[in-house]
Every structure is written in structure tokens, then in C-alpha cells.
KEMARLUM-579515 format. One line per 3 residues: their letters; for each residue z, y, x of C-alpha. Coordinates in Angstrom, 3 decimals, always signed. Example, Ala and Ser with C-alpha at 12.3 -4.5 7.8 and 13.67 -1.06 7.14 Angstrom:
<rs>
AS> +7.800 -4.500 +12.300 | +7.140 -1.060 +13.670
</rs>
This chain:
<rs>
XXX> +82.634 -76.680 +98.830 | +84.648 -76.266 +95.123 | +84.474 -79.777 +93.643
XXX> +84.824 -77.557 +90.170 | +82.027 -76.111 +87.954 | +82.292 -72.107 +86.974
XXX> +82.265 -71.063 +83.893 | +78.658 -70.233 +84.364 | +77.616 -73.497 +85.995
XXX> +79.226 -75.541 +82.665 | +77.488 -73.469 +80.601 | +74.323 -73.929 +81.969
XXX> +74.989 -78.210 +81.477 | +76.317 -77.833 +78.253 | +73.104 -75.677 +76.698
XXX> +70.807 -78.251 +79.078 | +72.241 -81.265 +77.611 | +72.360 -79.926 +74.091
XXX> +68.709 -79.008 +74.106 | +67.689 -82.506 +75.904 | +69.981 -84.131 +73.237
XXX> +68.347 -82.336 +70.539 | +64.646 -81.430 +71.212 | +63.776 -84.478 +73.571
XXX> +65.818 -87.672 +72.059 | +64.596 -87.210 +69.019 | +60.827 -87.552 +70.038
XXX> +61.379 -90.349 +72.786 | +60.568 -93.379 +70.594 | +57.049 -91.725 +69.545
XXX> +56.002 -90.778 +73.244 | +56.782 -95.164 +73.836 | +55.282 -95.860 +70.958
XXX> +51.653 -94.175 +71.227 | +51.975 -93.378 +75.112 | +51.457 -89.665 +73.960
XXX> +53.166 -86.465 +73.791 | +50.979 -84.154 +70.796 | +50.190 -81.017 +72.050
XXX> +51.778 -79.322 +69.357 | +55.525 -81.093 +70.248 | +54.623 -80.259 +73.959
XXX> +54.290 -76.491 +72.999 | +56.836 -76.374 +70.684 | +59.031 -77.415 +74.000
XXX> +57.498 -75.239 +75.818 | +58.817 -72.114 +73.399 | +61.950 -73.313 +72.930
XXX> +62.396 -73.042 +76.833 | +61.096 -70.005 +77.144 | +62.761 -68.586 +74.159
XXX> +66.487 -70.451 +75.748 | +65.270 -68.168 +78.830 | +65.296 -71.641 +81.178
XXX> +61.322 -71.685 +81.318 | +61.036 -71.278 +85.302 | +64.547 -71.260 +85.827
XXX> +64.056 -72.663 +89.687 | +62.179 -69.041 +90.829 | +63.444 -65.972 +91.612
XXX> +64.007 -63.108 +89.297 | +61.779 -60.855 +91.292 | +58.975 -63.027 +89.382
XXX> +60.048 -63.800 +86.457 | +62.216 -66.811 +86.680 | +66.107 -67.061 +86.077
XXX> +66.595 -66.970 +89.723 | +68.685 -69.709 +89.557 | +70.017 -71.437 +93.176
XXX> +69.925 -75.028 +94.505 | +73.010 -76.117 +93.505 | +72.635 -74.856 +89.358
XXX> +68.982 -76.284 +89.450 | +69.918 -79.592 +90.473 | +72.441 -79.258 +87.299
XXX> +69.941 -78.485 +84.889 | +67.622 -81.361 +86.410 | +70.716 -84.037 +86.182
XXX> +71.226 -83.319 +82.394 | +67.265 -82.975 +81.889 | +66.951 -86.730 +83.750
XXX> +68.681 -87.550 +80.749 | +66.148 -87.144 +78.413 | +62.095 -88.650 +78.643
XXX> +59.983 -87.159 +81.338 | +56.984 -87.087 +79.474 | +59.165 -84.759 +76.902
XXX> +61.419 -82.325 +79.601 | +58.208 -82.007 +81.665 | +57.388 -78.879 +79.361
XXX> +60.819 -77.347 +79.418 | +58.721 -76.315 +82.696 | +59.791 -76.336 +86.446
XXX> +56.380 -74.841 +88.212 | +55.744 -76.064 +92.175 | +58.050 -73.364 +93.883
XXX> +55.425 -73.650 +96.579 | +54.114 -70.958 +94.204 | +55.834 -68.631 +95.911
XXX> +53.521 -68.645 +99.055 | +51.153 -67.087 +96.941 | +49.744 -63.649 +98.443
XXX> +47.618 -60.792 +96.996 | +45.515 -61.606 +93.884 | +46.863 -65.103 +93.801
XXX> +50.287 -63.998 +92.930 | +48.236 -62.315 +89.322 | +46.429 -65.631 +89.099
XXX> +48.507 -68.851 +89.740 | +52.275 -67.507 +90.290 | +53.181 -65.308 +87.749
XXX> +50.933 -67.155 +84.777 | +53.103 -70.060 +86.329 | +56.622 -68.338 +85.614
XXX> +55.435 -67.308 +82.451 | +54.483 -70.494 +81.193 | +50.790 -69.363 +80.563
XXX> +49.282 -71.677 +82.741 | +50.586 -75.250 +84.584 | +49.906 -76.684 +87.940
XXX> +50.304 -79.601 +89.055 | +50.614 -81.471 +93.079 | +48.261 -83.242 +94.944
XXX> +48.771 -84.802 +98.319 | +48.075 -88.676 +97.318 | +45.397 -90.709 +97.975
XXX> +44.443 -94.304 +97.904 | +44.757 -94.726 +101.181 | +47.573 -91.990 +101.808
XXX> +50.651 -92.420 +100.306 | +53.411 -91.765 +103.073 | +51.151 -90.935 +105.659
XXX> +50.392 -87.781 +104.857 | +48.000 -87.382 +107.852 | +45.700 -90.055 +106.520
XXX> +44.067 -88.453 +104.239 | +40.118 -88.704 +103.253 | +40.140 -85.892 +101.297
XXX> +38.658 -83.700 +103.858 | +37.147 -79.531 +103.511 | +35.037 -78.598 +105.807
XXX> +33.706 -74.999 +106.822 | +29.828 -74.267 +105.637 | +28.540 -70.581 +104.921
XXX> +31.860 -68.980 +104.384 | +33.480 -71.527 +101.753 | +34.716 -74.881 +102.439
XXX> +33.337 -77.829 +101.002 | +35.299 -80.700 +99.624 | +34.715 -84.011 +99.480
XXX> +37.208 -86.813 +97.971 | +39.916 -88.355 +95.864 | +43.456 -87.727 +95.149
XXX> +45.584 -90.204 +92.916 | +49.047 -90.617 +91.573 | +48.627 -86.927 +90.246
XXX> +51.776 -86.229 +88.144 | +50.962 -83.855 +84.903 | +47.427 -83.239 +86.095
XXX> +46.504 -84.210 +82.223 | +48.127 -80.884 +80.988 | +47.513 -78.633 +84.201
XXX> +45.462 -75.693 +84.365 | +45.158 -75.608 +87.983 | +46.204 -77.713 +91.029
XXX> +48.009 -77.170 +94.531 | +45.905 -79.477 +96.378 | +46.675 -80.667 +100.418
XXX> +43.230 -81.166 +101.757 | +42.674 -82.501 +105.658 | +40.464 -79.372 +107.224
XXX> +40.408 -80.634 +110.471 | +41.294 -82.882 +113.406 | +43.124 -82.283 +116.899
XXX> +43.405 -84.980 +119.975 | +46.935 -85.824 +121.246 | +48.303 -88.230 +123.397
XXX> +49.278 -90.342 +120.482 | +45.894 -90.311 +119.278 | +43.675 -87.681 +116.061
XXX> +45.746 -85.810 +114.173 | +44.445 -84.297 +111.137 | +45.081 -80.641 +110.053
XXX> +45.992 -80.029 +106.764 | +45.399 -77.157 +104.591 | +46.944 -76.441 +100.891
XXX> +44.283 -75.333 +98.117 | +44.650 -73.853 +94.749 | +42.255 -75.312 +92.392
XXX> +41.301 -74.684 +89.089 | +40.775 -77.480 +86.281 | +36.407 -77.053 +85.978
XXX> +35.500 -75.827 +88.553 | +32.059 -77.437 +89.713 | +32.468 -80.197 +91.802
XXX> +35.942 -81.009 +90.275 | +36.821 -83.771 +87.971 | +40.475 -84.383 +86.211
XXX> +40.498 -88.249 +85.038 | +42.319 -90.413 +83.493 | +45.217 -92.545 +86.025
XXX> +46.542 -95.635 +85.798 | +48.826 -97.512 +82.819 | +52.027 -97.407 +84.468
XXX> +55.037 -99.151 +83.055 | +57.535 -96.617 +84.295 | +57.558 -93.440 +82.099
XXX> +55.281 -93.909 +79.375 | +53.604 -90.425 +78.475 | +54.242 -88.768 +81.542
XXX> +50.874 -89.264 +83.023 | +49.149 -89.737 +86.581 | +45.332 -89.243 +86.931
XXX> +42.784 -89.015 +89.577 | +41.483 -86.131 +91.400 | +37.231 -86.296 +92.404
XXX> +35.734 -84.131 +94.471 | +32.358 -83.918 +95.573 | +31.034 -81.091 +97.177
XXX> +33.212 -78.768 +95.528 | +32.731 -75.366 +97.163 | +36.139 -73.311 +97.533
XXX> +36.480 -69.492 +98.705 | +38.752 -68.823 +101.390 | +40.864 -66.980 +98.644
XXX> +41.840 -70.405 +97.014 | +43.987 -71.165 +100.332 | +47.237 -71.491 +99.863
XXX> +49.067 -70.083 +103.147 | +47.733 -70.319 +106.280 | +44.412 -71.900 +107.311
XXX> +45.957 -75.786 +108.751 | +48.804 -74.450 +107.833 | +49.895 -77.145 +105.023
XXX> +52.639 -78.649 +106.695 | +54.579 -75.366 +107.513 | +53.838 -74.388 +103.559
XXX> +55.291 -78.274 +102.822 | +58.331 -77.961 +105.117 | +58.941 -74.377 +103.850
XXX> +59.140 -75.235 +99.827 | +58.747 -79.014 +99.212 | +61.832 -80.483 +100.410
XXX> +63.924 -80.092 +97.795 | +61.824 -81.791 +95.601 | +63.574 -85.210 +96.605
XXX> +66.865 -83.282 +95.037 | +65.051 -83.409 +92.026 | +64.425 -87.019 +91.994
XXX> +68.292 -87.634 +92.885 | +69.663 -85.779 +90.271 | +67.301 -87.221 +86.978
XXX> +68.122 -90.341 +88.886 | +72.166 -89.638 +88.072 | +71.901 -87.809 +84.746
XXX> +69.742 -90.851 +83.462 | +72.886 -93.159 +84.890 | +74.946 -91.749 +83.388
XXX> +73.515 -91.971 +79.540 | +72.741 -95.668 +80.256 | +76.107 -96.121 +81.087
XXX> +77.780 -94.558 +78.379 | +75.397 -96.928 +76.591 | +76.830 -99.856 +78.584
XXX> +80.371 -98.453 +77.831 | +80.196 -98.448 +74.208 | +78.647 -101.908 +74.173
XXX> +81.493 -103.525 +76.172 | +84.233 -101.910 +73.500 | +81.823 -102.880 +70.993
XXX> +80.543 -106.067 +71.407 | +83.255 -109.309 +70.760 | +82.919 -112.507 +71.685
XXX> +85.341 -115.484 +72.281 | +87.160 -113.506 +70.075 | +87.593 -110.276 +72.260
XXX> +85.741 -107.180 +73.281 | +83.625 -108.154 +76.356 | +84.743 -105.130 +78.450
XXX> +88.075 -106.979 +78.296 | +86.492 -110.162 +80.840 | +86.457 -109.017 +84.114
XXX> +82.984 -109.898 +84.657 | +81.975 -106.821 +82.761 | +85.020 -104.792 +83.563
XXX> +84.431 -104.755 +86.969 | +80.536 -104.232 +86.573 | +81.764 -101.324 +84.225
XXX> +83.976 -99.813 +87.366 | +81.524 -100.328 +89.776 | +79.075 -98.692 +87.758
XXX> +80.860 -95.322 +87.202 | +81.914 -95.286 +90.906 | +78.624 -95.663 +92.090
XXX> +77.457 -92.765 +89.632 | +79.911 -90.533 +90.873 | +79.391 -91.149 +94.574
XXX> +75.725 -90.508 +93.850 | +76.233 -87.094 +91.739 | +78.725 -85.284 +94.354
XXX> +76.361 -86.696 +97.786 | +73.358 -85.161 +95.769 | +75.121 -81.552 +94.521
XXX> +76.187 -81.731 +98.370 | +72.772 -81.297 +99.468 | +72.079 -78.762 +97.365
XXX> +75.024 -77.168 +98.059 | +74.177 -77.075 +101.907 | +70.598 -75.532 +100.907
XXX> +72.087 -72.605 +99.346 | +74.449 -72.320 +102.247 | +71.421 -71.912 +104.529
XXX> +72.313 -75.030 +106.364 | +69.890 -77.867 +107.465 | +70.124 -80.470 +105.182
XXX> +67.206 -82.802 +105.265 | +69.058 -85.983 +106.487 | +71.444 -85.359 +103.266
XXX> +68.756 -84.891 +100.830 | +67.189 -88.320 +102.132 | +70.663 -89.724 +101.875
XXX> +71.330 -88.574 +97.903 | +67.382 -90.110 +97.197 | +67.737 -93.127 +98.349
XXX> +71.365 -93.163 +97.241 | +71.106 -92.237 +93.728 | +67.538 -93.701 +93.051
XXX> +69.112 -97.442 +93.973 | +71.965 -96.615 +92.177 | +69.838 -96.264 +89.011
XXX> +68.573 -99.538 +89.678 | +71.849 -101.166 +89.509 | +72.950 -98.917 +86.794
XXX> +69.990 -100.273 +84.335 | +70.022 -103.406 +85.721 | +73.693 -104.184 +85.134
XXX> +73.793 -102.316 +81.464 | +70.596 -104.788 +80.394 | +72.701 -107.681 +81.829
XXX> +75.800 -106.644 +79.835 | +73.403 -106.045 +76.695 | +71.920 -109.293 +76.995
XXX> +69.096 -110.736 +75.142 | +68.961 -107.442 +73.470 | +68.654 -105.037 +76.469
XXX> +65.364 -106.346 +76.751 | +64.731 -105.544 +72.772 | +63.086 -102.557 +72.085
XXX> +65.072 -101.634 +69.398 | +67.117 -99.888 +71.670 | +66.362 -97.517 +74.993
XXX> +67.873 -99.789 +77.879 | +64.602 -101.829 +78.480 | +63.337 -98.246 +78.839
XXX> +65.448 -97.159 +81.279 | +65.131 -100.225 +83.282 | +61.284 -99.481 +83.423
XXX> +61.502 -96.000 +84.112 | +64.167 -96.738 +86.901 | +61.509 -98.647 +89.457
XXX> +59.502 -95.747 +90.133 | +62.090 -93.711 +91.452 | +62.420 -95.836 +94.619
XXX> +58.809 -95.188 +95.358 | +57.706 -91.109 +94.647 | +58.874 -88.631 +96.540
XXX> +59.120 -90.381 +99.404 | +59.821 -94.374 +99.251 | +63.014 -95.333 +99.853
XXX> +61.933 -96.688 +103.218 | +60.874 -93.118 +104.687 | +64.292 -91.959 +103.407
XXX> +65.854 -94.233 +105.834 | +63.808 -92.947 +108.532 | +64.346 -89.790 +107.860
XXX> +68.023 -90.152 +107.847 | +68.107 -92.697 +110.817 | +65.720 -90.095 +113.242
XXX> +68.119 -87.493 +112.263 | +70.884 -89.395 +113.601 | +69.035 -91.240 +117.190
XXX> +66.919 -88.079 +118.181 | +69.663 -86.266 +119.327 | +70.614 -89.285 +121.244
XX> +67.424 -89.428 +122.843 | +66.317 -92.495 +121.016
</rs>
């Protein structure tokens, strides 16, 4: 692995982090003011990506996108984590589960998707299934040809501004030793169609703007040519495009470290008291060099991972590692920048008590910081035979 960034790759962080610097900061205090992104700012985004030619940039060029690989997507996700999700979520990323598509769904879903026509948005979540995927309600079940869905998904990221959904639906049930386990199937879904209702989430205090809402179903019919994949087949789709996603989380997680710190930085050669900076008492200057250190350590484990993806190598135990590595780092990144602020980290009147919010969540989507653990501990005792 070459610790150094091509020409290409600082390219690609440089034009990321001067369009997040100047099309997203800008518009950050309005979207935590009102709680809102206007739809005209959100397409106005939304051009400017496509016209920068980064719209899509994480599919393949055989469909549109800028075919980018692991490794340079998890750059231009660090530098977007910089900037407010509500905002970079229209410099647009589609599911790459899109890519499963087959047939007339490819017309329909995957290449509007690239093109920035139309966004989807993910559903596995319920109320009562959060990391246990196989507990889901949500259930299709076979009558006259179609299936028939009845339920509720939650925690549904961007489903205010999505034109159609990639939904994981339980279509079935098998005995094992260890006792029912459900089948589960992936749907595409478009916003209206009868028995389907979009509504409004939650008030959440992490990331004000970007949205979560609830999925309803009640006996929404759905044609066999709305599954995504393989009939039960939605964990082989999951495993086969959906791991990386925890990449994603990792590397927002360090790009938005790293512009709280440079707050904290600033402050600390700033701010005087006793008659001194305050980065010169070593109770800041070593919460300043911890800081950075833990930053770093968090950056190179996560471009690791992503490095080992595009190197065809298993690397789930090392994606688990950067999430739960980087997301905790944030934690103590925001936490330690309010403390050096002060009373006025907490102030609104500037972003830290922002960041601090916004850093909670990150622990919990994705995969919760406990199922990273288990994930990386498994990896390490199965082979052992415990």
C-alpha cells in the first residue's frame, strides 16, 4: 500500500473540498436554522455535481458514473463529511446495490439513478428491527402472482426527497436447529404507489435537515418485476453491495474531525488567558496531540479498508475496525474541541455544538458500534473454533 496520494487522487480532494467549502458551508446555518434544505438550493447542488462530473461518482462508467474505486470514493466522502449532510446528500451517491438491477429495471431505477433524474433511498429498519435484520415484520407474501405487503419501516434516510425505495421485505420463513429464520427479499418501490405511504420521521438532534421518515404498507401489491435480485435472495444482494457502506460512515466520521479540529487548533493559538495562549498549558496541548493522532490513526485504518476492497481481498473485519474506530474518535474529537471552547462551544454562534450533535449518531447507523465489535471479534475466534 503507497501511504502517498497521486496526482489524480489530490485532485479529486482538492476540487471535493473546494466545492464542500464553497457550495455547502455557506448554506449550513440556514438548514439549522429552519431544519430545511429549499428545493431550489438542493437542485442547484444537484447541477453543480453533475456539471463537476462527480454526480454518481461511486458507479461504474459502463453506466454512467465516474467509475471511481474504493479507495478514491472514500476520499471524496472524507472531504464531503466535512460539510452538512442534509447539504452533500445531493452532490448524490445512489445505493450501488443499483447495480443488481436486471432487464427493464436497469431503464427504470439504475440509470435515472446515475443520472441524477430520480433518487432512492434504503430501507431495512423497523421498530422492532434494528440490528437484527431477521426480525423483521415487514413481511410479502405470495397471492395471485404479486406479493402483498404488509408493514412499517423507520429510520429511512432521504426518503423525504426519494423517488423510489430499495426496500428488504421478510418473504418467508425456514426451521433450523437454532430456531425460524426469516427469508428476506429486496424490493424496488416507487414513492405512490397504492398501498404505500412516505411520512414524516422523527426530530432528531443529530443532523438537522437530513431527514428520516416512516415507511407504511398495507396491502401494497408488488409485481414480481419490482424484485430486486433473487427471490429470498436479500442477504446475498446485501453481502454483495452493502458492505462498504460502513466505509462511508468512517470516512465523514474523519473528514468532519478534522474541520473541528482545525477549529480547536485555531482556538488554542487564539484564545489567551492567564496571560498566554491556552494551547501553551499542557492540558490543552496534550488534548490538541491526542486529537490529531487519533485522527490520523482513524484516516489511514479506514483508506486501509478500502484499499483491501479494491485489492479484491476480504476485508470485513477491517471495515468494522475503521467504523467503530473513527466514529468514537469523532466523539472525542467534538467532545474535547467543545471542552477547549468552553462556555462557548455550546453557543450557537459557532458550529462546534453542531458537530457535537451530529457526532452521536454515528456510533449507532450502519451498524452500532456494538455489532462492529462482533463482527471484528467472530472474525478473529471462528477460525479458532470458538
Amino acid at each position: 500500500m503507497n501511504f502517498g496520494l497521486s496526482d489524480e487522487q489530490e485532485m479529486i480532494v482538492s476540487t471535493v473540498r473546494s466545492f464542500v467549502e464553497n457550495e455547502i458551508y455557506p448554506h449550513e446555518d440556514l438548514v439549522e436554522r429552519t431544519g430545511e434544505v429549499p428545493s431550489d438550493l438542493a437542485q442547484e447542488i444537484k447541477r453543480k455535481t453533475l456539471d463537476l462530473g462527480f454526480y454518481a461518482c461511486n458507479f461504474p462508467e459502463e453506466v454512467g458514473g465516474a467509475g471511481l474505486n474504493h479507495l478514491d470514493f472514500a476520499l471524496v466522502e472524507r472531504e464531503l463529511g466535512r460539510g452538512s449532510m442534509a447539504l452533500t446528500h445531493f452532490f448524490g451517491r445512489p445505493q450501488n446495490i443499483l447495480m443488481a438491477c436486471e432487464g427493464e429495471q436497469r431503464e427504470k431505477y439504475l440509470l435515472p439513478a446515475v443520472r441524477g433524474e430520480r433518487m432512492d433511498a434504503l430501507a431495512m429498519t423497523e421498530p422492532e428491527a434494528g440490528s437484527d435484520v431477521r426480525g423483521m415484520r415487514c413481511t410479502a407474501v405470495r397471492d395471485g402472482g404479486d406479493w402483498v405487503v404488509n408493514g412499517t419501516k423507520h429510520f429511512i434516510s432521504g426518503a423525504d426527497h426519494a423517488d423510489f425505495f430499495i426496500v428488504f421485505i421478510a418473504t418467508g420463513v425456514d426451521e433450523t436447529p437454532k430456531g425460524p429464520k426469516k427469508r428476506i427479499t429486496a424490493f424496488l418501490v416507487d414513492r405512490g404507489h397504492p398501498g404505500f405511504e412516505v411520512r414524516d420521521g422523527y426530530q432528531s438532534v443529530s443532523h438537522r435537515g437530513y431527514k428520516n421518515c416512516v415507511l407504511e404498507f398495507t396491502d401494497c401489491r408488488l409485481p414480481d418485476a419490482q424484485v430486486l435480485g433473487e427471490v429470498d435472495g436479500g442477504f446475498d444482494v446485501m453481502n454483495t453491495w452493502l458492505y462498504a457502506t460502513r466505509i462511508t460512515v468512517a470516512t465523514m466520521s474523519v473528514g468532519r474531525a478534522r474541520r473541528c479540529f482545525d477549529y480547536a487548533l485555531d482556538y488554542a493559538a487564539e484564545r489567551k488567558q492567564f496571560g498566554q495562549q491556552i494551547g501553551k498549558f499542557q492540558g490543552v496541548s496534550f488534548q490538541i496531540a491526542d486529537m490529531i493522532t487519533e485522527i490520523d490513526a482513524a484516516d489511514y485504518l479506514t483508506l486501509a479498508s478500502a484499499w483491501r476492497l479494491d485489492q479484491g481481498l476480504d476485508a470485513n473485519r477491517e471495515i468494522a475496525s475503521a467504523k467503530v474506530y473513527a466514529t468514537e474518535m469523532l466523539a472525542h474529537v467534538t467532545d474535547a474541541t467543545l471542552q477547549i471552547f468552553g462556555g462557548m462551544g455550546l453557543m450557537s454562534d459557532f458550529p462546534i455544538e453542531r458537530f457535537w450533535r451530529d457526532a452521536r449518531v454515528e456510533r449507532i447507523w450502519d451498524g452500532t458500534s456494538e455489532i462492529q465489535r462482533h463482527i471484528i471479534s467472530r472474525s478473529l475466534l471462528r477460525p479458532l473454533g470458538a
